[in-house]
C-alpha positions in Angstrom: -28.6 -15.5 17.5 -26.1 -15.7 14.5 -23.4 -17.4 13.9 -20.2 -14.9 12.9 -17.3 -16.9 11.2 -13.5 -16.4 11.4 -12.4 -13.7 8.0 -10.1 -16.2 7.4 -12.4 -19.0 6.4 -14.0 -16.2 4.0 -10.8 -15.3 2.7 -9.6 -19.2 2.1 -12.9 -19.7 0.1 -12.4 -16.9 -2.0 -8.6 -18.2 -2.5 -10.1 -21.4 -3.6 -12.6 -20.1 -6.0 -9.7 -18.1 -7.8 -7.7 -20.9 -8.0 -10.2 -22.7 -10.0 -11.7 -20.0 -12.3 -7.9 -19.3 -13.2 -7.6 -23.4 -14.0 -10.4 -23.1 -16.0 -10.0 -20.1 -18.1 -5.9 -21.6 -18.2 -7.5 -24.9 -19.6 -9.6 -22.9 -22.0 -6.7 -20.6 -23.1 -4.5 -24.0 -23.7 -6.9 -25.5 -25.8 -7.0 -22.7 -27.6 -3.4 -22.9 -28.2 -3.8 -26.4 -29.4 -6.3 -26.3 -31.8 -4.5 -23.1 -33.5 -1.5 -25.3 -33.6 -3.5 -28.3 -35.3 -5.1 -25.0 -37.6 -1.6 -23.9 -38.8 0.2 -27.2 -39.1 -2.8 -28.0 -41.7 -2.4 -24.9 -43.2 1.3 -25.5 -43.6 0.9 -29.1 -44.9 -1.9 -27.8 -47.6 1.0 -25.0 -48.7 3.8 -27.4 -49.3 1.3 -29.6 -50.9 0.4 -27.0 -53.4 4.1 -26.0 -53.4 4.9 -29.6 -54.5 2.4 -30.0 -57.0 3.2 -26.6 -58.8 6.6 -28.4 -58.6 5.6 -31.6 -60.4 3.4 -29.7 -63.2 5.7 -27.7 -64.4 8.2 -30.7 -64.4 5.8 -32.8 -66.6 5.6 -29.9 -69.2 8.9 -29.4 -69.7 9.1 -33.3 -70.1 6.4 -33.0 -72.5 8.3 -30.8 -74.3 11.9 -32.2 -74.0 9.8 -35.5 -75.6 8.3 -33.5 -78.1 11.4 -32.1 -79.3 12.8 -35.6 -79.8 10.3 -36.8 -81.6 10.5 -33.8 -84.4 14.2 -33.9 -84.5 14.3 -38.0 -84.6 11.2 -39.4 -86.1 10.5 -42.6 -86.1 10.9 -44.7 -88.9 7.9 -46.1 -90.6 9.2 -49.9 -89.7 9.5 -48.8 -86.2 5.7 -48.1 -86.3 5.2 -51.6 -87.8 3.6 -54.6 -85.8 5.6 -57.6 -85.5 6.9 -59.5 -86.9 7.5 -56.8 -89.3 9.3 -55.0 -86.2 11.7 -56.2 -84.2 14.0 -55.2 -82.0 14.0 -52.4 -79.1 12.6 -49.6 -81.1 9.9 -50.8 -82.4 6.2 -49.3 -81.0 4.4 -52.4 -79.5 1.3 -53.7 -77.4 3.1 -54.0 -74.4 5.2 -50.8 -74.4 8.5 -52.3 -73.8 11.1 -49.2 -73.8 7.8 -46.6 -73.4 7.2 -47.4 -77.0 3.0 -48.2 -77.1 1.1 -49.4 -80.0 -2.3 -51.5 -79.9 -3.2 -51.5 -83.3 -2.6 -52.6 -86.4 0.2 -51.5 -88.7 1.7 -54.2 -91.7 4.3 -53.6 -93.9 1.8 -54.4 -96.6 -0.6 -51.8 -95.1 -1.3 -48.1 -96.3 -1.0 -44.9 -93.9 -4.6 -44.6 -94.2 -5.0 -48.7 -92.9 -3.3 -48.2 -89.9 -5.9 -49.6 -87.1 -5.2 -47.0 -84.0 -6.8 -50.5 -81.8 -7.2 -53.9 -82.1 -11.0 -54.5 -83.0 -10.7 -58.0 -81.2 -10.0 -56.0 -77.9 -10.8 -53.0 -76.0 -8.2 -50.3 -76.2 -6.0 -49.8 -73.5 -5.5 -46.6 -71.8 -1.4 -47.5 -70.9 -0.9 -44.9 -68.2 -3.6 -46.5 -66.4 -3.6 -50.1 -67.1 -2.8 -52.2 -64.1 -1.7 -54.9 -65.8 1.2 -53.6 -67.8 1.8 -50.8 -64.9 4.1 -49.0 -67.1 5.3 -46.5 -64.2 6.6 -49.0 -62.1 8.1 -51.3 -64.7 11.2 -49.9 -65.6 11.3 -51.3 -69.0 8.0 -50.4 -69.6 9.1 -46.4 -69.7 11.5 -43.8 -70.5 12.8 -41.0 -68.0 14.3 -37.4 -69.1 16.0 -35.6 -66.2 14.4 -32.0 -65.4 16.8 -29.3 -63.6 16.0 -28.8 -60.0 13.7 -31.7 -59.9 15.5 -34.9 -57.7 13.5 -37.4 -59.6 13.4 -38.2 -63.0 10.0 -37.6 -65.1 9.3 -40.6 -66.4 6.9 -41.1 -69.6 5.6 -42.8 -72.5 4.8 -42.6 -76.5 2.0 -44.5 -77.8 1.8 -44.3 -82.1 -1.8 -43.2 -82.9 -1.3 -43.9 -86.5 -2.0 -41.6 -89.1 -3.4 -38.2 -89.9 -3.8 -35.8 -92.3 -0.5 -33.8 -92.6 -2.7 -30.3 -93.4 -6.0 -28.6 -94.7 -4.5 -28.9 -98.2 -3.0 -32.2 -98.7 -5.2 -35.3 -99.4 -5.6 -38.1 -96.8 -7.6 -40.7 -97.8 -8.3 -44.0 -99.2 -8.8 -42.8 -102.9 -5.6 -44.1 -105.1 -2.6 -41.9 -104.5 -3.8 -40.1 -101.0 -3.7 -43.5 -99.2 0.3 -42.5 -98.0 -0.2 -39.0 -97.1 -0.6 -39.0 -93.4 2.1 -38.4 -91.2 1.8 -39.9 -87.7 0.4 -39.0 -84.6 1.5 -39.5 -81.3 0.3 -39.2 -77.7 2.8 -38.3 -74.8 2.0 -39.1 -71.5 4.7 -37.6 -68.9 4.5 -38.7 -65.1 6.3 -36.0 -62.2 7.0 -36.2 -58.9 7.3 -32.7 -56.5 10.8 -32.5 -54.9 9.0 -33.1 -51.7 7.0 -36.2 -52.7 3.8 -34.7 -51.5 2.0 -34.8 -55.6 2.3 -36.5 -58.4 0.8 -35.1 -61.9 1.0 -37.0 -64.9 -0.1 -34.4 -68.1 -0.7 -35.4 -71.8 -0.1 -33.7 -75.2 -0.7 -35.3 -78.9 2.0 -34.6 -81.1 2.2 -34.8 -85.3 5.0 -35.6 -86.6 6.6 -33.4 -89.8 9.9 -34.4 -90.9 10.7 -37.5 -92.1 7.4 -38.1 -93.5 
């Protein structure tokens, strides 16, 4: 003999087996939402980190070039480019690149252009962007800044003397009598940017020779 149940009780399971397939496939569909949130808010954050860092290139080249301008239309002066003690005084190019101004070698008064030591041979040369000790971009004396339009901080940079080189193909550089002045000097610029957004930082480098005045 078999047992017949109520429709009801067939119609209450099936209510209850919806219920949960639709909490299910509602759970599925939210996480689904979620992680294509997470998805787009990375995508977005990668963007307007490439945004920013497009920002803070170009802002470093135009500093380079600003710097390099300045060094072409006001060169140096050859005492500038001295060592102390036969340089003193806030423009003078020095080992611990007080006003941005960097030099590590060796330059005397009673030196030649061709003399000029580019590094102490006592010491290892020091890469100033990078050094921690000096830690030239977050010593304010220690760098200059040039404003760039559009850009809410300033680029801040460096100079660091090189010495001398060969002013062209045709003019003599060398330690033979007579060619031992006919370098003109050589400079390295680097320039550190900041996007608008402070998302990247570049820092870029150029070497620069130096015409006039020489």
């Amino acid at each position: 003999m078999s047992r017949q149940y109520p429709v009801f009780l067939f119609r209450r399971r099936q209510r209850g087996t919806a219920l949960i397939v639709s909490l299910i496939i509602l759970a599925i569909v939210t996480l689904l939402g979620v992680t294509g949130m997470q998805s787009s808010n990375t995508e977005l954050k990668l963007a307007a980190s490439q945004r920013d860092r497009g920002v803070a290139f170009e802002a470093a080249e135009a500093a380079l070039a600003i710097v390099e301008k300045n060094l072409a239309d006001n060169p140096p002066s050859r005492e500038q480019l001295q060592t102390s003690p036969f340089c003193s005084g806030s423009g003078c190019f020095n080992s611990s690149c007080q006003n941005g101004l960097c030099f590590g070698g060796d330059y005397k008064s009673i030196y030649t252009e061709y003399q000029c030591e580019v590094a102490d041979i006592a010491a290892p040369r020091l890469e100033y962007w990078s050094d921690p000790t000096l830690d030239v971009w977050q010593q304010n004396t220690r760098h200059k800044t040039v404003k760039i339009d559009s850009l809410k901080t300033d680029v801040k940079y460096v100079v660091e003397f090189l010495c001398f080189v060969a002013r062209d193909q045709e003019t003599p550089f060398s330690a033979a009598p007579g060619e031992e002045n006919n370098g003109v000097p050589l400079f390295r610029i680097t320039a550190l940017a900041k996007g608008n957004g402070g998302r990247a930082s570049v820092a870029l480098q150029s070497t620069y020779k130096v015409l006039n005045g020489f």
